[in-house]
Structures are given as structure tokens and as C-alpha cells.
N, C-alpha and C positions, 0 to 999 in steps of 0.2 A: 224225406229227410234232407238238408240241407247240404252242400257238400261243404268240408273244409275248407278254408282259402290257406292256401303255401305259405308260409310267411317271407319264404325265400324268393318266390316269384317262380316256382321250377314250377316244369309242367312234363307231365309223365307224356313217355311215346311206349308206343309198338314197334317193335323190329324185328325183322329176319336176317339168321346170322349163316353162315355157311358152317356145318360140323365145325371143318380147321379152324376158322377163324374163333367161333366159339370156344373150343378148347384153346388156343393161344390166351383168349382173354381170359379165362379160369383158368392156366396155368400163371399167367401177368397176376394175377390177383394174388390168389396163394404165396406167390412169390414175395408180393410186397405185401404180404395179411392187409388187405383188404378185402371188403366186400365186391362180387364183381359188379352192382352198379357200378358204385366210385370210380372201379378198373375203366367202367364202356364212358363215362361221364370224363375221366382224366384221359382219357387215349381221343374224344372227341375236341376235349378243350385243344389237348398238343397240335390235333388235325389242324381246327380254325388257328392257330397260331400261327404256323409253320405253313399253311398256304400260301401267305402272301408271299413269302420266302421263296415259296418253288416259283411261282412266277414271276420273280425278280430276276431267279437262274438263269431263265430261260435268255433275257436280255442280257443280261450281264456279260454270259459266257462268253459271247465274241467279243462283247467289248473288253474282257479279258484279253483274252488271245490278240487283239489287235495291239493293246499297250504291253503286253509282251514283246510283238516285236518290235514295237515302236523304241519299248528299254533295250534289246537288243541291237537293234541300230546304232542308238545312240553309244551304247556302251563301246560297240568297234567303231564310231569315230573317235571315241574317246583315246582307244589305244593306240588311232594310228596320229593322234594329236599330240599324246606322251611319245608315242616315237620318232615322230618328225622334230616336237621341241628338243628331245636327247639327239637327234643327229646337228640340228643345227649347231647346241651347243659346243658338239666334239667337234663342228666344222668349227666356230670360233675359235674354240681352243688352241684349234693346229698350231697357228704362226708361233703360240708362246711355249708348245708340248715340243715343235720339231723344229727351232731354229729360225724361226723368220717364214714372212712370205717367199713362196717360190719366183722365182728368178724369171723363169720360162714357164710355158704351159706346159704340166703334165701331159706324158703318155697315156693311152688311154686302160693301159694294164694297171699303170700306177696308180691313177683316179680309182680304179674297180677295188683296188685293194683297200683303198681309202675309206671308199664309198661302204665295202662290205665292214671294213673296223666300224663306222658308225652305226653301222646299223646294229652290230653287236653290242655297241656302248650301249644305243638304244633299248634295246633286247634285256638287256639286264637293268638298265634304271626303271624298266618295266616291272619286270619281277620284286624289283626292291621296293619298289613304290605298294606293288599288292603286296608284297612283307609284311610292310608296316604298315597297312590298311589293317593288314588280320590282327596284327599286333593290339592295333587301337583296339579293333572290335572285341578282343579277347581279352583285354583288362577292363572295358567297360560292362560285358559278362560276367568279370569275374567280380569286380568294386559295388556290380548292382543286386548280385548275390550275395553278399554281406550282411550280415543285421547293424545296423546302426546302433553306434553306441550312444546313450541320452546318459 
């Protein structure tokens, strides 16, 4: 007698399953009312899919981790590039906040006192600048959560 031909091109296996495993795929099955071929057929197609995936992971990961720190870096030169522009600006500022240039050269208490106000100018143009980062970002959250009126 002749065999069938598939029309689908599928071609029947043999396999051996562990108890657990067999029960997980007839509980998968049941759950989604299928039959458990379809269940062992769709949990083989996810495998072949998601393979390539896992060993992408594997490289990826450090190259994760490295542009992590590499954003981390850059992010504290960033801050200490807002802090140094905020101190220079309050050093500009001074002549026209405190009466002119100084006469003589400051003492060196008087510089430290100076020195520390900037840095607290600094310190806060800091803060105000991530403010109004999160501000942005939380109107653009909230304007892209909107349904569009037509």
C-alpha cells in the first residue's frame, strides 16, 4: 500500500520525553485546548526561534555592561561640566553681584568662601537642570499618552 504524501511537508518523529516534562506539555496543552502534538510542535517552533537569541545574550552581555559604564562615565563628566560652567558663571558674575573687581588679592579664607558659594551655585543649577529634564520627560509621557483627536 502506498504511503500518503503530507501535503504540508511535515514528517512524523519519535521521541522520548522525561515524566515532568511530559506532564508540563499536557498540562501546556490542556491549558491552551490544544492537542499535545500542536503543544510539542509550538514549544519546538518557540525553541528554533529563540535560540538564535540565547546566543546573541551571550555576547551581548558584556557588551552591555561595558556601554553601561561607558554611559556612566560620560554621565559624571557631564556633571562635573554643568558644575564647573555654573561655577564659572558665578565667578563672572561676582564683579557685577559684589561691587566691582577687587582692589587687592584676596585672603585665602576669603577665596574658600567664595569658592565654596560657587560651588553651591553650581550644586543647585544642577538640580534645576535635572528638574526640568524630568519635567520634559513627564509631559512627553504624559502628551504621548493621549489619544489623538482626528
Amino acid at each position: 500500500m502506498p504511503r500518503k504524501t503530507n501535503p504540508e511537508g511535515r514528517i512524523k518523529l519519535s521521541i522520548s520525553l522525561s515524566r515532568r516534562i511530559y506532564s508540563n506539555l499536557t498540562e501546556s496543552a490542556r491549558s491552551h485546548s490544544r492537542t499535545f502534538a500542536s503543544e510539542v510542535r509550538e514549544a519546538i517552533v518557540f525553541y528554533l526561534e529563540n535560540y538564535s537569541r540565547d546566543k546573541d545574550i551571550v555576547w551581548q552581555t558584556p557588551l552591555e555592561r561595558r556601554m553601561q559604564k561607558l554611559e556612566n562615565r560620560l554621565a559624571g563628566l557631564m556633571a562635573k561640566l554643568v558644575r564647573v560652567s555654573g561655577q564659572s558663571l558665578w565667578f563672572s558674575t561676582l564683579p557685577y553681584t559684589k561691587g566691582g573687581l577687587p582692589n587687592k588679592p584676596l585672603p585665602d579664607k576669603a577665596f574658600q568662601i567664595l569658592w565654596d558659594q560657587s560651588r553651591a551655585f553650581a550644586a543647585n543649577w544642577l538640580k534645576k537642570a535635572q528638574v526640568d529634564e524630568e519635567r520634559i520627560e513627564t509631559t512627553k509621557v504624559i502628551t504621548s499618552d493621549e489619544p489623538e483627536n482626528k
